[in-house]
C-alpha positions as YAML, in Angstrom:
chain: A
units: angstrom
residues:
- id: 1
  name: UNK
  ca: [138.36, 11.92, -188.68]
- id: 2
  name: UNK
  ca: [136.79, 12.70, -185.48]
- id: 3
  name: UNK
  ca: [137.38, 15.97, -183.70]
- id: 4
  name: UNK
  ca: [137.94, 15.99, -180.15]
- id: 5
  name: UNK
  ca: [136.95, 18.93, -178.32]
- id: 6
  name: UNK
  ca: [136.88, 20.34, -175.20]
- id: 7
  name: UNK
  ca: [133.98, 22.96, -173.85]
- id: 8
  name: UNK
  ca: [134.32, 24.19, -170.71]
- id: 9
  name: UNK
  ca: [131.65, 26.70, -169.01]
- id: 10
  name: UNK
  ca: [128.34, 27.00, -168.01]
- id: 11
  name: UNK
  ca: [124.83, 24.74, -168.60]
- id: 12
  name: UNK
  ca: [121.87, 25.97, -167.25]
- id: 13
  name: UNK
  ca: [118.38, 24.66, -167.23]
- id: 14
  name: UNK
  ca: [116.40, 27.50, -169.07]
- id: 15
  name: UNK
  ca: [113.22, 28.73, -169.51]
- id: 16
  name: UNK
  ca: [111.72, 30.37, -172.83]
- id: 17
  name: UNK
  ca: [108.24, 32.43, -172.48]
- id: 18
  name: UNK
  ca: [106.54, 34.17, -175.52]
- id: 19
  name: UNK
  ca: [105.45, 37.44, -174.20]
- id: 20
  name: UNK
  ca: [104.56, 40.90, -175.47]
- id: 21
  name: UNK
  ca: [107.19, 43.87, -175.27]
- id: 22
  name: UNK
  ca: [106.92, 46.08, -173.16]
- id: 23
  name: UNK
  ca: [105.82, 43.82, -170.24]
- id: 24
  name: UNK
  ca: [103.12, 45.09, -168.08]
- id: 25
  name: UNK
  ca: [102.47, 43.84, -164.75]
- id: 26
  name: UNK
  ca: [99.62, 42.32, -163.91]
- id: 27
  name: UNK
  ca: [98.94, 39.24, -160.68]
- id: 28
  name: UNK
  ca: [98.84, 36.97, -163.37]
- id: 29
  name: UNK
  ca: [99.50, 36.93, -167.13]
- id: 30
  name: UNK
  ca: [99.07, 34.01, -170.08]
- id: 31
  name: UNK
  ca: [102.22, 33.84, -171.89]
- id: 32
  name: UNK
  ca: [101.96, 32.98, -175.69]
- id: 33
  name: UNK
  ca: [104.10, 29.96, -175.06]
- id: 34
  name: UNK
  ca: [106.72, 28.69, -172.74]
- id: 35
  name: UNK
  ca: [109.78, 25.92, -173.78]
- id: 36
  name: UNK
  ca: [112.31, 24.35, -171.29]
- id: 37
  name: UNK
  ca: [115.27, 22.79, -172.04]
- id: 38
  name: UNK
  ca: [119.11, 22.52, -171.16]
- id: 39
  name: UNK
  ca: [121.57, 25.23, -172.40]
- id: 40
  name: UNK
  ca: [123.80, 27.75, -171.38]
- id: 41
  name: UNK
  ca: [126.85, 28.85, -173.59]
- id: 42
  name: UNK
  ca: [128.99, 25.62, -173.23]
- id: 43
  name: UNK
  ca: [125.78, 23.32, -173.31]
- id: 44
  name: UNK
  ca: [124.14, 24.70, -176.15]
- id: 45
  name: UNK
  ca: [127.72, 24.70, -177.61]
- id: 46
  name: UNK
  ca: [128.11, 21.24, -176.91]
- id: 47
  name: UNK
  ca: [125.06, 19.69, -178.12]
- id: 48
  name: UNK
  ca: [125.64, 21.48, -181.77]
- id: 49
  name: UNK
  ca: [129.48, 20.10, -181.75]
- id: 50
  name: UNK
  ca: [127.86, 16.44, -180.60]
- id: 51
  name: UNK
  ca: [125.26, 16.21, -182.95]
- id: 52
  name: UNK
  ca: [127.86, 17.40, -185.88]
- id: 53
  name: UNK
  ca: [129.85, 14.24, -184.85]
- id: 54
  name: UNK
  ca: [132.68, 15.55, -182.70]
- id: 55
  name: UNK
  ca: [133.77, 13.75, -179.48]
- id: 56
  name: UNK
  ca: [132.54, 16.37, -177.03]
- id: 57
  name: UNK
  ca: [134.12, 16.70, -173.73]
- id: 58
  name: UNK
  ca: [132.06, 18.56, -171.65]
- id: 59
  name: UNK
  ca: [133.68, 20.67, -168.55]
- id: 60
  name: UNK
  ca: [131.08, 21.99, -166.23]
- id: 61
  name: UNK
  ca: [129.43, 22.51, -163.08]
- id: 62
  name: UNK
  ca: [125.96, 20.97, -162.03]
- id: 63
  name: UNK
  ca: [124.05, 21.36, -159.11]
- id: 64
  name: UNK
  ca: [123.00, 18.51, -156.86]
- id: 65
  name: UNK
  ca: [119.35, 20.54, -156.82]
- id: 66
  name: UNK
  ca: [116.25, 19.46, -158.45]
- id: 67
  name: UNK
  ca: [117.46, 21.73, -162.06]
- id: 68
  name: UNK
  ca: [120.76, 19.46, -161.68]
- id: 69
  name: UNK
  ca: [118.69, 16.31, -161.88]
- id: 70
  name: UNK
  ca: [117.25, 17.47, -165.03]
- id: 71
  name: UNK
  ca: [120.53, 19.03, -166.31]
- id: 72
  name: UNK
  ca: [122.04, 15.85, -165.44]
- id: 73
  name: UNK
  ca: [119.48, 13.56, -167.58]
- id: 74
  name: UNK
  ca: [119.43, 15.58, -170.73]
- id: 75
  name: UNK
  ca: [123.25, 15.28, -170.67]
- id: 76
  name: UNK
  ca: [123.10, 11.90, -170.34]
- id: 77
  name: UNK
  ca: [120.80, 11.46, -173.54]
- id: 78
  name: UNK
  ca: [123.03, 13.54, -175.37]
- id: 79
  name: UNK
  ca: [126.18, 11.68, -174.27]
- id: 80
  name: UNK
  ca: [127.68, 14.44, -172.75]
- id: 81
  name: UNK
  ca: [128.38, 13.45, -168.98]
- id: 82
  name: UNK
  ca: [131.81, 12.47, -168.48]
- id: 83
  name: UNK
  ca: [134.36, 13.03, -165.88]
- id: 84
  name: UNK
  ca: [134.69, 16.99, -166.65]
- id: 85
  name: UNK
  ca: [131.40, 17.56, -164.78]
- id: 86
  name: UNK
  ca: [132.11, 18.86, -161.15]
- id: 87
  name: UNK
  ca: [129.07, 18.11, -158.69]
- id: 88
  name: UNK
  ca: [128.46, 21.82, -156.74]
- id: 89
  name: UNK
  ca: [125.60, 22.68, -154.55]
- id: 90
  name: UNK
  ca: [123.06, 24.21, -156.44]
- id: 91
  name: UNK
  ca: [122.67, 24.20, -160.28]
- id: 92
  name: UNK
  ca: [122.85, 27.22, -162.83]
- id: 93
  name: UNK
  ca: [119.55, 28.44, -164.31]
- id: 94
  name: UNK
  ca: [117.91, 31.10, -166.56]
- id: 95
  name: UNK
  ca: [114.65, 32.75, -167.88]
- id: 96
  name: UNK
  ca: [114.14, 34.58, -171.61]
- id: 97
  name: UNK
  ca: [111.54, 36.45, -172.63]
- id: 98
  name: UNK
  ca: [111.10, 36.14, -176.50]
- id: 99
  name: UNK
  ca: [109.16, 38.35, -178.25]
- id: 100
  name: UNK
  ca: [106.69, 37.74, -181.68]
- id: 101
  name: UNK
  ca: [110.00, 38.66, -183.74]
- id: 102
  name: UNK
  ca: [111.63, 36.51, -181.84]
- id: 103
  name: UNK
  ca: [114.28, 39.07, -179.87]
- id: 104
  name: UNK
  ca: [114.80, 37.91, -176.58]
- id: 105
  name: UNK
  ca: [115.75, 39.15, -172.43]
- id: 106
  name: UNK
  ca: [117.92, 37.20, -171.16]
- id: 107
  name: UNK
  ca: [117.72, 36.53, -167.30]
- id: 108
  name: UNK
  ca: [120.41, 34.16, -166.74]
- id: 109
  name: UNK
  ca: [121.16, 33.19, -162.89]
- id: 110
  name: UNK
  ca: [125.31, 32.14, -162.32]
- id: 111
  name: UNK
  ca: [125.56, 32.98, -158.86]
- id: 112
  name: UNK
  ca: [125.99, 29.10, -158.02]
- id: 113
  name: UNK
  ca: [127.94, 28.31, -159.86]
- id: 114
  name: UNK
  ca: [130.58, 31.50, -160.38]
- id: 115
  name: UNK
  ca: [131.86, 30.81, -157.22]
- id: 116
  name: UNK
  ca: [132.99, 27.43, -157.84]
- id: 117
  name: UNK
  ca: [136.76, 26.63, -158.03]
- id: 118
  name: UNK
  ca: [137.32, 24.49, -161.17]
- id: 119
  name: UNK
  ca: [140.42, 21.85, -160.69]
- id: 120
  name: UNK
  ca: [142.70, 22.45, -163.39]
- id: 121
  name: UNK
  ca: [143.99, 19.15, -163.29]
- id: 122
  name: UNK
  ca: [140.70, 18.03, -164.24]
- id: 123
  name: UNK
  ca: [140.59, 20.85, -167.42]
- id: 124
  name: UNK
  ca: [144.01, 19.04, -168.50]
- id: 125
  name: UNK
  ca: [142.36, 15.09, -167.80]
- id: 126
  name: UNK
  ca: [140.07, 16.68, -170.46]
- id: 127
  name: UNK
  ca: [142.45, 17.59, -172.93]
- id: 128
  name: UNK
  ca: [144.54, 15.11, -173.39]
- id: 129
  name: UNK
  ca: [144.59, 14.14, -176.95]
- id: 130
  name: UNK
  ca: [142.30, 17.00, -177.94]
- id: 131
  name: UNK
  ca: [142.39, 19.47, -181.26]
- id: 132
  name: UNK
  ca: [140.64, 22.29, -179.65]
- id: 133
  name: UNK
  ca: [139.82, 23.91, -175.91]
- id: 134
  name: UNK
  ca: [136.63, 25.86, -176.59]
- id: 135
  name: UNK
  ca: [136.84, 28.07, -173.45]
- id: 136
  name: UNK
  ca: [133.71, 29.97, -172.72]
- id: 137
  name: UNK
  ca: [133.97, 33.60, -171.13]
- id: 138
  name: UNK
  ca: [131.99, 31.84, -167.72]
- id: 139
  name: UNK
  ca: [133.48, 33.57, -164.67]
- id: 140
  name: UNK
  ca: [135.00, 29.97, -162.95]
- id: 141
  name: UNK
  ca: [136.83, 29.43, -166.22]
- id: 142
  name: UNK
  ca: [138.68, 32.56, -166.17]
- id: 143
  name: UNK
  ca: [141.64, 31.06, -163.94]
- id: 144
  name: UNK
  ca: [142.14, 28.30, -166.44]
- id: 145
  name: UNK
  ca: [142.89, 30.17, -169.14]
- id: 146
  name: UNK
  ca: [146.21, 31.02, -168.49]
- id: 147
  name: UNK
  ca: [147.20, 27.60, -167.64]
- id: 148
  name: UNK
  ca: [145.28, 25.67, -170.15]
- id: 149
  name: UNK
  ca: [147.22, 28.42, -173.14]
- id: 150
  name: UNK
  ca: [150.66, 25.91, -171.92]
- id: 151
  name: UNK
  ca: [148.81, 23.16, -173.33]
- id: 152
  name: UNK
  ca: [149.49, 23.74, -176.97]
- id: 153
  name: UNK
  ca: [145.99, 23.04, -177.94]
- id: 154
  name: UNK
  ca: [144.36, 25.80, -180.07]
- id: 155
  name: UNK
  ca: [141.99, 27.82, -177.77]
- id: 156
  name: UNK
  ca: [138.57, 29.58, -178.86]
- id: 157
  name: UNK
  ca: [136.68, 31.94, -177.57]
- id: 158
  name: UNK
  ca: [133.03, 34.00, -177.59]
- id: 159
  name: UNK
  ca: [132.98, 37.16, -175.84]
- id: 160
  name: UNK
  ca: [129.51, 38.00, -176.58]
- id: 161
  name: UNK
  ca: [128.53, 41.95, -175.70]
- id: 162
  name: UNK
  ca: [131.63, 42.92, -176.01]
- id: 163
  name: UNK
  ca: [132.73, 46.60, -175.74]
- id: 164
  name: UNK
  ca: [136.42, 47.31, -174.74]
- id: 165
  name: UNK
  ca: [139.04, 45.14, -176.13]
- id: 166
  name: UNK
  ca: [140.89, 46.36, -172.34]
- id: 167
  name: UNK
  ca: [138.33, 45.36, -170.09]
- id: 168
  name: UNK
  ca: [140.31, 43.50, -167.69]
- id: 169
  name: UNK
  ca: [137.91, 40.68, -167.23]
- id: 170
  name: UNK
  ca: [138.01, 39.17, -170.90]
- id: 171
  name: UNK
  ca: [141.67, 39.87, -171.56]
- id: 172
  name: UNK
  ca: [142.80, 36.26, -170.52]
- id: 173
  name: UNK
  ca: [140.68, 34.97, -173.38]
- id: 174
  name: UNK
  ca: [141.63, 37.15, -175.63]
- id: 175
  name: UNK
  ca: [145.49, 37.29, -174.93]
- id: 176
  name: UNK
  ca: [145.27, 33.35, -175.03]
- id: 177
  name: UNK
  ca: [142.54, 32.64, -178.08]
- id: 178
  name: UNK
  ca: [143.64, 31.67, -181.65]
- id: 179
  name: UNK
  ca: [139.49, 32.79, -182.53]
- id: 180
  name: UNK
  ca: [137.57, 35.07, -180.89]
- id: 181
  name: UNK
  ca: [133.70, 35.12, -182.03]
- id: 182
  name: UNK
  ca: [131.86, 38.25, -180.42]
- id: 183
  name: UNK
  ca: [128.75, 39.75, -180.81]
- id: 184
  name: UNK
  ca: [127.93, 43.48, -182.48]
- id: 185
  name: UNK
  ca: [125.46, 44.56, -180.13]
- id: 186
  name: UNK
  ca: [128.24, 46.59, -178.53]
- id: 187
  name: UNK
  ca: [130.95, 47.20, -180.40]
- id: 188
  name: UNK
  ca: [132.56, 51.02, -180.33]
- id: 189
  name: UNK
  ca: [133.36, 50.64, -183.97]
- id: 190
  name: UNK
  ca: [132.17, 49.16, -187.77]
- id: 191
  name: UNK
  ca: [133.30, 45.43, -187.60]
- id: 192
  name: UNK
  ca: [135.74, 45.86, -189.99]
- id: 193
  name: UNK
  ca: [137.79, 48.33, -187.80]
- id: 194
  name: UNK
  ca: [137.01, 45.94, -184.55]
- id: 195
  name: UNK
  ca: [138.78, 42.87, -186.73]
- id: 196
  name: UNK
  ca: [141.69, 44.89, -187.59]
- id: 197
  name: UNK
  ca: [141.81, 46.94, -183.86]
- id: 198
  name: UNK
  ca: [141.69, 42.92, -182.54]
- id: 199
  name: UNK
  ca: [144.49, 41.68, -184.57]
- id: 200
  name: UNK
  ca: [147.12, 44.63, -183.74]
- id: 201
  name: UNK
  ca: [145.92, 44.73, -179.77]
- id: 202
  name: UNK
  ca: [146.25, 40.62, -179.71]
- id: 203
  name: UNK
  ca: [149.02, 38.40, -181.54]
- id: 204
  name: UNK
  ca: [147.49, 35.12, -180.76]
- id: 205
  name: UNK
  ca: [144.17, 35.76, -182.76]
- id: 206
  name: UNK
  ca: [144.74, 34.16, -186.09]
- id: 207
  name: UNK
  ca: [140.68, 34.17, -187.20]
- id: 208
  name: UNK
  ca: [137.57, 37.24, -185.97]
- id: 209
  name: UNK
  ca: [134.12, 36.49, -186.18]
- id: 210
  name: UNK
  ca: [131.50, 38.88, -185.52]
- id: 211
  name: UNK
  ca: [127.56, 37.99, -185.70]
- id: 212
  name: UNK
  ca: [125.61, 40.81, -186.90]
- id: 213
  name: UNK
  ca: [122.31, 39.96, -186.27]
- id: 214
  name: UNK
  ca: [119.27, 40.04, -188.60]
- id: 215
  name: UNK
  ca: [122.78, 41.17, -190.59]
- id: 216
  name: UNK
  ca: [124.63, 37.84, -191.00]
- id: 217
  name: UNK
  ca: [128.32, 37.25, -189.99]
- id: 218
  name: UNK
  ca: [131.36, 39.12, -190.68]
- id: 219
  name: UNK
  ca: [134.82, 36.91, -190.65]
- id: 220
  name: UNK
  ca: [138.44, 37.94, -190.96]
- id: 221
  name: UNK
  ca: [141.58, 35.89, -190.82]
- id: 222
  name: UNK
  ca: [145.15, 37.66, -189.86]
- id: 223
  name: UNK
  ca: [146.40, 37.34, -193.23]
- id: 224
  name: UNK
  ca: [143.38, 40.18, -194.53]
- id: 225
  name: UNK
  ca: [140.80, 37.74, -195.65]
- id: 226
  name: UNK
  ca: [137.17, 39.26, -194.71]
- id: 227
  name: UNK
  ca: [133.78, 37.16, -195.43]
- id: 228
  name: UNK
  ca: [130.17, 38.50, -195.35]
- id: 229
  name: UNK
  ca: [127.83, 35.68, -195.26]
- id: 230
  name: UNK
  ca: [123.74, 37.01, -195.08]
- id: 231
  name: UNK
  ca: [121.81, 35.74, -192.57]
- id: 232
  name: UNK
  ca: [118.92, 33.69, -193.52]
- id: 233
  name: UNK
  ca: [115.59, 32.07, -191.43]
- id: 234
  name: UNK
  ca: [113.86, 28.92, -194.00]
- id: 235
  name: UNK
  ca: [111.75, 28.39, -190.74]
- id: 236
  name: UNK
  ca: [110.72, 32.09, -189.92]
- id: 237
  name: UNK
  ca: [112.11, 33.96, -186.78]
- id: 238
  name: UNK
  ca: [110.72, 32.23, -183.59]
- id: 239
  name: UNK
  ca: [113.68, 32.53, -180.88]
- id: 240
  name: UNK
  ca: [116.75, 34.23, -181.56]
- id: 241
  name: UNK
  ca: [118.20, 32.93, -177.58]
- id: 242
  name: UNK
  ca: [121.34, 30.90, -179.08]
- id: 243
  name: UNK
  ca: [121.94, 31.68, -182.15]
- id: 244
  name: UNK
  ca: [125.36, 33.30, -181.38]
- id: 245
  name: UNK
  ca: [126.40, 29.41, -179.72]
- id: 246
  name: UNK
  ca: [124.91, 27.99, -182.89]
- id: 247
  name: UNK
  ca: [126.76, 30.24, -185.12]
- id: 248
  name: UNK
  ca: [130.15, 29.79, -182.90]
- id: 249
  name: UNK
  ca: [129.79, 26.07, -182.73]
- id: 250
  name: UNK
  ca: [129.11, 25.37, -186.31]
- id: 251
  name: UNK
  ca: [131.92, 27.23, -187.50]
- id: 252
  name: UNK
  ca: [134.04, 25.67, -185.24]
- id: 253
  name: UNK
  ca: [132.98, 22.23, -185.70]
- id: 254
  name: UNK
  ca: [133.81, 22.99, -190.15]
- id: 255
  name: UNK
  ca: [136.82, 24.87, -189.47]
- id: 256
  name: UNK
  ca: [138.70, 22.26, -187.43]
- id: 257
  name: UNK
  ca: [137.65, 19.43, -189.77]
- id: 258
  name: UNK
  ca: [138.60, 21.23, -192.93]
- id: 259
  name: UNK
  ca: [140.63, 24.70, -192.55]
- id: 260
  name: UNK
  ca: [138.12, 26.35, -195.21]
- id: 261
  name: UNK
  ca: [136.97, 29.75, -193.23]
- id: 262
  name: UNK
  ca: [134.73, 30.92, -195.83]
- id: 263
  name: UNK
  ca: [132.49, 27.69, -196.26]
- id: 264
  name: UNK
  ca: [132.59, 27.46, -192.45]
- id: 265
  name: UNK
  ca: [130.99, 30.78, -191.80]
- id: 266
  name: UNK
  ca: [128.38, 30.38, -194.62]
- id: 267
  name: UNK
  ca: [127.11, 26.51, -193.03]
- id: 268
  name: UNK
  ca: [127.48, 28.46, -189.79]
- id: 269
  name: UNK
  ca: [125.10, 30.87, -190.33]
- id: 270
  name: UNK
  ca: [122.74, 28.02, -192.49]
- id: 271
  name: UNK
  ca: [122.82, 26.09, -189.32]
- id: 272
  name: UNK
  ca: [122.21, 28.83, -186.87]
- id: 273
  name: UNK
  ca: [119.20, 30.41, -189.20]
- id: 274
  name: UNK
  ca: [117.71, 27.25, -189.02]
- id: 275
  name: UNK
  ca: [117.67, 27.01, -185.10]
- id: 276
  name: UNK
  ca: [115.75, 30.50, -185.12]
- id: 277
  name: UNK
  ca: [112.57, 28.86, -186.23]
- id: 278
  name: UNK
  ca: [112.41, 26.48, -182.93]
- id: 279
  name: UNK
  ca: [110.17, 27.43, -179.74]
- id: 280
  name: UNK
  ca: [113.72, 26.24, -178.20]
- id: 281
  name: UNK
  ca: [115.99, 26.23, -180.67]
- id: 282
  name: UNK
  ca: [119.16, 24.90, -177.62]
- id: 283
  name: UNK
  ca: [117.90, 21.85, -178.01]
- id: 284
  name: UNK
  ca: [117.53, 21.29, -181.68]
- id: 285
  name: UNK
  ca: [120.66, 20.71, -184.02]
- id: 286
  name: UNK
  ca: [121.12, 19.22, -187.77]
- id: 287
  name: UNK
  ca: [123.88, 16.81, -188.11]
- id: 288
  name: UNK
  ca: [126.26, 17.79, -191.11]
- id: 289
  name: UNK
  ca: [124.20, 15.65, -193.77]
- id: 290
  name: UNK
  ca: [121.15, 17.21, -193.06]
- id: 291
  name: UNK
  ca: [123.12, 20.67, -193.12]
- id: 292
  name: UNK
  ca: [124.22, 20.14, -196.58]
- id: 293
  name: UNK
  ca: [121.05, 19.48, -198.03]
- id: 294
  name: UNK
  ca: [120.18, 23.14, -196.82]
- id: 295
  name: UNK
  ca: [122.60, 24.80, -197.53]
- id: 296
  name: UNK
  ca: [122.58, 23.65, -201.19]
- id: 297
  name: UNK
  ca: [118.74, 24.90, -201.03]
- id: 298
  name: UNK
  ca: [118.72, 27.84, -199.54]
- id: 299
  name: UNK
  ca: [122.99, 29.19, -200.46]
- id: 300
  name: UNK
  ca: [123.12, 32.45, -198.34]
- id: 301
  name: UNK
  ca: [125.11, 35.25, -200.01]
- id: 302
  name: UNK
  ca: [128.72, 34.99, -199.50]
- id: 303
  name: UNK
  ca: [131.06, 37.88, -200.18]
- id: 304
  name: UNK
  ca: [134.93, 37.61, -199.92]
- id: 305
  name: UNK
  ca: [137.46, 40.48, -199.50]
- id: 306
  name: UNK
  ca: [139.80, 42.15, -197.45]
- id: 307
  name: UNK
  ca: [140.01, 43.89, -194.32]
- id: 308
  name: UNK
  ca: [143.63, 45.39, -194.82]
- id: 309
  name: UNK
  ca: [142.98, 48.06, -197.75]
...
């Protein structure tokens, strides 16, 4: 059955330029390579959820500036435009600088569109009917969280660079999220201790992911489940901009269509491995046949246990 879900946040039209770390200046400089293409958190998310075949509905803003044009096109070729996109006056964009392992410097430019006010009523149009609000940590979604957690509709989250399970401004995701992805990069503590801190601090959170990088991805589920799944590149490391989305969306897409955390991680980090190998891996995706076939050829290593001995 078809899985309707709503992402609401930010898409950006971004730019991806090979270059050598540390950059030097110089008047002008050759890059190694240079992609465009549409993401940003809840577009990237969005496309992987589309092409997996859920019925996307996409809550965003888009400027009525040359980048909206384009933003507005390759959401149309996706079929992702639909009456959660709010028009506003200029549109989001964004610059990475990958290097030749494929790490990247992020450069992305909100200022248009954090300011917006998002109509609530038009959050709720959205979710009528739905089976999940994926709710992205963009600053002119914050105000709907509290509202949209009356809904009933399961809520998930990515906090990315998280530090401080506190910090005032993600706390209305996290007091209203049944998952909660976030990133290692800055975590105080060993994942294991995050999961377990996360559980106690928040009652809601009934599943913890955590990508670890060049590591893999760590899950745990309130009742003391924990999975390791390896990460894993069949194409090579090209561009690692995305690969938390990928990994976020393609465990969310398995999860709600079969309840199976462990086999949801392991395709999750299959599917966002994969993407690494792309000059622009936001707008490349697998749809689930094609993500079978490699995960049968190339099975990551999957380790279950607990978090709660």
């Amino acid at each position: 059955m078809t899985r309707r879900i709503v992402v609401a946040g930010v898409v950006s039209l971004y730019m991806s330029v090979g270059v050598e770390f540390p950059v030097k200046y110089a008047s002008t400089s050759s890059p190694r390579w240079i992609a465009t293409g549409v993401s940003g958190a809840a577009g990237h998310i969005a496309r992987v959820l589309k092409k997996l075949g859920d019925d996307v509905r996409l809550c965003t803003v888009v400027g009525r500036d040359l980048p909206g044009l384009g933003i507005t096109a390759e959401l149309r070729r996706q079929g992702l435009v639909g009456p959660g996109i709010v028009e506003g006056a200029e549109s989001s964009v964004g610059v990475a600088l990958v290097s030749p392992d494929g790490r990247r410097m992020g450069f992305p430019y909100l200022t248009p569109v954090n300011t917006v006010s998002y109509p609530m009523d038009l959050l709720e149009a959205s979710a009528h009917d739905a089976d999940l609000l994926v709710l992205t940590n963009a600053k002119f979604v914050r105000d709907l969280v509290g509202p949209a957690s009356l809904l009933g509709i399961p809520i998930a989250v990515d906090v990315h660079l998280i530090s401080d399970l506190d910090g005032e401004y993600n706390r209305p995701w996290l007091e209203a999220a049944t998952v909660v992805f976030c990133s290692d990069e800055r975590l105080p503590d060993p994942p294991e201790v995050w999961v377990r801190r996360l559980f106690d601090r928040y009652p809601r959170c009934r599943l913890a992911g955590v990508g670890l990088g060049s590591r893999g991805a760590l899950l745990a589920t309130r009742e003391g489940t924990l999975v390791r799944v390896e990460a894993m590149a069949p194409r090579g490391v090209v561009n690692t901009t995305g690969a938390g989305d990928a990994l976020f969306a393609t465990f969310l897409h398995f999860w709600s269509e079969t309840g199976d955390p462990i086999r949801s991680l392991r395709l999750a980090v299959v599917h966002a491995g994969w993407k690494l190998g792309a000059f622009t891996s936001l707008t490349t995706s697998l749809t689930p046949e094609e993500l079978s076939v490699l995960d049968a050829s190339h099975l990551p290593n999957t380790v279950v246990g607990r978090w709660d001995r």
